[in-house]
N, C-alpha and C positions, 0 to 999 in steps of 0.2 A: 133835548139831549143832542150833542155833536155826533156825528159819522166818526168811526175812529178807521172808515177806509182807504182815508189818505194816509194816516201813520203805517197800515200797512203796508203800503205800496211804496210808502218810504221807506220801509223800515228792507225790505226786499232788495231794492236799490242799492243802501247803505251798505248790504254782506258781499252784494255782486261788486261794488268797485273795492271794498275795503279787506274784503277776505278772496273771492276767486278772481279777481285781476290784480289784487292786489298793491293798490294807490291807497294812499292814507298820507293823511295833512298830519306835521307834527303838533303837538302840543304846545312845546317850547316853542314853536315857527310856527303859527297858524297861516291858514289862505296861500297855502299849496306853495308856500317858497322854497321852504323843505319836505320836500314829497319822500313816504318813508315807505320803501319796497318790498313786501312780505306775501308774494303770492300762494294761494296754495294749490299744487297740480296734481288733479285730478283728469282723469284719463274721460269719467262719466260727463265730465263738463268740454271738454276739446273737440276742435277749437274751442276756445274765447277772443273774441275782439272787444278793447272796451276803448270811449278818449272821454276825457273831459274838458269842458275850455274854462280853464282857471283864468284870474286875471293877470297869469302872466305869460299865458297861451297855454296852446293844446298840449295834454299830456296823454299817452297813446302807452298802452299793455294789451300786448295780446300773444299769445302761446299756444301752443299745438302738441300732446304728449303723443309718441309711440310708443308702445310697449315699455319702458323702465327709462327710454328718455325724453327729454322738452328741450323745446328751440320757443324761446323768449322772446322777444323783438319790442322796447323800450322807448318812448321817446320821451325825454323829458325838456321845456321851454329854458330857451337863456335865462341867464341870470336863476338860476334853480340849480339847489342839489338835492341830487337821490340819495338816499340812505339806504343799501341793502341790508336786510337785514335774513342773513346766514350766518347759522356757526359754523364753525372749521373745517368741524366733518363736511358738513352741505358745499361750501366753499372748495372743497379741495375735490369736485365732483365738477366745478363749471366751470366753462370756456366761456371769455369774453372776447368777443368778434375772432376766434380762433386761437385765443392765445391763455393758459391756463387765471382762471382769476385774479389768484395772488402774484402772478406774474406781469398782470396787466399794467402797461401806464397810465392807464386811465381810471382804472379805479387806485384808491388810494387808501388803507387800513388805519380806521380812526377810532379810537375808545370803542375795539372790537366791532366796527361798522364798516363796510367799503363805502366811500364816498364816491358819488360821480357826479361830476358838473353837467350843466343841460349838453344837451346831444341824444344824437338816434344808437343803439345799440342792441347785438344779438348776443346774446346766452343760449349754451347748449348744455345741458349737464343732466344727469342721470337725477332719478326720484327715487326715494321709496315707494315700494307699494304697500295700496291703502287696505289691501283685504283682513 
């Protein structure tokens, strides 16, 4: 009989970059070309720092919650885009690099998605709380 306690330890791995840093490879884009951004901040987990070296470089999420806000800090490699994926309400709560989201130049509103090309970037914006 197999050890199934490597599938754990992957399987552990897979929640921490896919759901609490929130990196996740598309579907339709496999191998991290479009990296699709859905972190979930939790105040019990903060810090988090995570990176991974895809093969088209390091991609870096790491966040920090106080009290009802998070300060994000994003990198994602050239030739890569990010897909945030927020709805309006969430959206209309974050600052990008100081400047309200939907306002940003740099992110851009695609089939209800902000799209961001690679670059380093900070997000500040308020959460719900999880109680």
């Amino acid at each position: 009989m197999n050890s199934y306690n490597h599938y754990a330890y992957g399987a552990v791995a897979d929640w921490i970059y896919r759901y609490a840093a929130g990196v996740d490879a598309s579907p339709i884009d496999a191998g991290f070309h479009t990296v699709v951004l859905h972190p979930v901040f939790d105040a019990r987990l903060s810090p988090l720092e995570f990176s991974y070296s895809s093969s088209y470089g390091e991609i870096r999420s790491g966040w920090t919650v106080k009290g009802n806000t998070v300060e994000w800090n994003v990198t994602l490699p050239a030739n890569t885009t990010g897909k945030l994926e927020l709805d309006e309400g969430e959206a209309a709560g974050f600052k990008l690099d100081g400047v309200p989201l939907s306002a940003s130049p740099l992110a851009k509103l695609v089939d209800g998605r902000f799209e961001l090309p690679g670059g380093s970037y900070r997000f500040e914006g308020e959460i719900k709380s999880r109680e």
